[in-house]
C-alpha positions as CSV (number, residue, x, y, z in Angstrom):
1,X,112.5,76.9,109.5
2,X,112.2,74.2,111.8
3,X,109.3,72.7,111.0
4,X,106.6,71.2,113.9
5,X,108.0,67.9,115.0
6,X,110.3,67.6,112.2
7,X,107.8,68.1,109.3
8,X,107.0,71.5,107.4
9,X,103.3,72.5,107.0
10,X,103.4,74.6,105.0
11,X,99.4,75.0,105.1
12,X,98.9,75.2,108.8
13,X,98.3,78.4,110.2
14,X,101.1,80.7,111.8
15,X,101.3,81.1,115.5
16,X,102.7,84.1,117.3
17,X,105.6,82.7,118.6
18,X,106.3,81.4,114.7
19,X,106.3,84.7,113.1
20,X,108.2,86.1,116.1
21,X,111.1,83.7,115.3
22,X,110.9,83.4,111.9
23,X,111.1,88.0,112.0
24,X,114.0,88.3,114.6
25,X,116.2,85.9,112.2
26,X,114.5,87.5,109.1
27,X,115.0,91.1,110.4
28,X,119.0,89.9,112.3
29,X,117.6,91.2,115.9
30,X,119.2,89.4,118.9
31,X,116.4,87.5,120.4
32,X,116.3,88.9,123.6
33,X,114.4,91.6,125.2
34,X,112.8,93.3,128.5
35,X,109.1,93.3,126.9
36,X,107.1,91.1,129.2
37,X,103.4,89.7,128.3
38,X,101.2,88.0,130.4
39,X,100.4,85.1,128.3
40,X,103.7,84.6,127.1
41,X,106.0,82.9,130.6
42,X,109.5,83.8,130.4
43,X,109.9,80.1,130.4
44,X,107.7,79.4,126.7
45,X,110.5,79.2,124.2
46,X,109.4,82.1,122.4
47,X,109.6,84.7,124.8
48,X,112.9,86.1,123.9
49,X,112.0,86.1,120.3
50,X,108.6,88.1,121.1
51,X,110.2,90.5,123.6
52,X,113.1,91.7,121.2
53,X,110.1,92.2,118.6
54,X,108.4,94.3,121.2
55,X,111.3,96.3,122.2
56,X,112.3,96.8,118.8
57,X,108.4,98.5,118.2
58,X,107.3,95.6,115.9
């Protein structure tokens, strides 16, 4: 975990882009991926985690 600005909360709710990082290392998938959405730009830091998720059919 890398925590939000360098602190863990670990009461705050989860974002998208969270649990897609946090199952691509959980799960070993490389994060990359062809998946596209339209609210996620190829430029958020997330993108490759959400893509492999979405290739991979999770």
């Amino acid at each position: 975990m890398d925590g939000s600005n360098g602190a863990f909360n670990p009461n705050a709710n989860i974002t998208r882009a969270q649990l897609a990082k946090i199952l691509v290392r959980a799960f070993g998938i490389t994060p990359n991926g062809t998946s596209t959405f339209q609210n996620v730009p190829i430029t958020h830091w997330s993108h490759d985690y959400i893509a492999a998720l979405a290739d991979a059919s999770i």
